[in-house]
C-alpha positions in Angstrom: -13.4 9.3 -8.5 -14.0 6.6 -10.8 -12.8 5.1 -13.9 -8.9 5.4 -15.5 -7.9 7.7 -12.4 -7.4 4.4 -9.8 -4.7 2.8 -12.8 -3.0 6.3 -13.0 -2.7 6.3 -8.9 -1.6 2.9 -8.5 1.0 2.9 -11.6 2.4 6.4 -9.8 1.7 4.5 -6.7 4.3 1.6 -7.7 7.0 3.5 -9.2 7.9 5.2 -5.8 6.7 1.7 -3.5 10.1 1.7 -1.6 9.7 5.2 -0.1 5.9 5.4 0.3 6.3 1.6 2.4 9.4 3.6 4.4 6.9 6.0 5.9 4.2 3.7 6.0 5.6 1.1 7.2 9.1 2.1 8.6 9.4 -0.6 10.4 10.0 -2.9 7.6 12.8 -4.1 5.2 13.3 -5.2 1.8 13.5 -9.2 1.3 13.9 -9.5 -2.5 11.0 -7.9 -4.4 9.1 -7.8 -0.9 8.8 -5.1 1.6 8.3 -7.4 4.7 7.0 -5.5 8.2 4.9 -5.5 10.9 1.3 -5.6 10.3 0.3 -2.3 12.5 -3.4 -3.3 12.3 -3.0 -5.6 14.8 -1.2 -6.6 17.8 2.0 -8.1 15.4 5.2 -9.0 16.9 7.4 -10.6 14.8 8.1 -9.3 11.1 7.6 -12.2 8.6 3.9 -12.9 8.0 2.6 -9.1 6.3 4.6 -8.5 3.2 4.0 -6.0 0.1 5.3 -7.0 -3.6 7.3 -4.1 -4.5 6.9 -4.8 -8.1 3.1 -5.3 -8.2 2.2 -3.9 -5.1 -0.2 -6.6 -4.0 0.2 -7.6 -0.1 -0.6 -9.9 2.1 -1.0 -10.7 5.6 -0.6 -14.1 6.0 -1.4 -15.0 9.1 -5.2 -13.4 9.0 -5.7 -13.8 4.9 -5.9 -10.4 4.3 -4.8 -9.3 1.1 -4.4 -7.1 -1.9 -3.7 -6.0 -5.5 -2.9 -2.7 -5.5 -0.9 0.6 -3.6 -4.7 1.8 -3.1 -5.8 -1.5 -1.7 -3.1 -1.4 0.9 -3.4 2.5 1.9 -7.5 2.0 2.2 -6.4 -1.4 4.5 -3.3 0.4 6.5 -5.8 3.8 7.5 -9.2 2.1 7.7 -10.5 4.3 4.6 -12.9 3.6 2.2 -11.1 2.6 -1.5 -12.1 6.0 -2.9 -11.0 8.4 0.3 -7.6 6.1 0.0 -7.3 6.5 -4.2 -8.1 10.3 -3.1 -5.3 10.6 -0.3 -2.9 8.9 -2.5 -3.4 11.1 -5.4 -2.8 14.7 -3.5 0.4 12.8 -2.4 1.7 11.4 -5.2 0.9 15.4 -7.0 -1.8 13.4 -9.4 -4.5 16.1 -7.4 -5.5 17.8 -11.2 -8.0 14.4 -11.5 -9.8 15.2 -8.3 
């Protein structure tokens, strides 16, 4: 899965941020343009410091760097996958599977 397919995902990807982040993340909550939660990579306590753009999608966890650009970047971060197995998971759930 390679060239205009990733743009196609993420754009889809974007346009439904607030309910993919609910079930992602559930437990975060909107701050703005920011989806603000625990960081369920790691041993997070307090909500504050990992936070998703819902406009752009580009996250960051600011208290280890970790970061972002994209609703692929954050799914392949979130469920340890590889960028393409993450664009590919993405695509059967956002109904984008006639590209695969």
């Amino acid at each position: 899965m390679t060239g205009p397919i990733f743009p196609r995902i993420n754009d889809t990807a974007r346009a439904a941020l607030p309910s993919i982040l609910s079930r992602w993340l559930p437990d975060g909550v909107r701050e703005g343009h920011e989806w603000v939660a625990l960081n369920p990579t790691r041993a997070d306590s307090k909500r504050g410091s990992f936070k998703v753009n819902l406009k752009t999608g580009r996250w960051s966890d600011f208290a280890t760097g970790d970061r972002g650009g994209d609703p692929v970047s954050l799914a392949a971060y979130l469920f340890n996958l590889k960028q393409h197995e993450a664009a590919r998971q993405m695509a059967v759930m956002l109904g984008i599977s006639d590209t695969l």
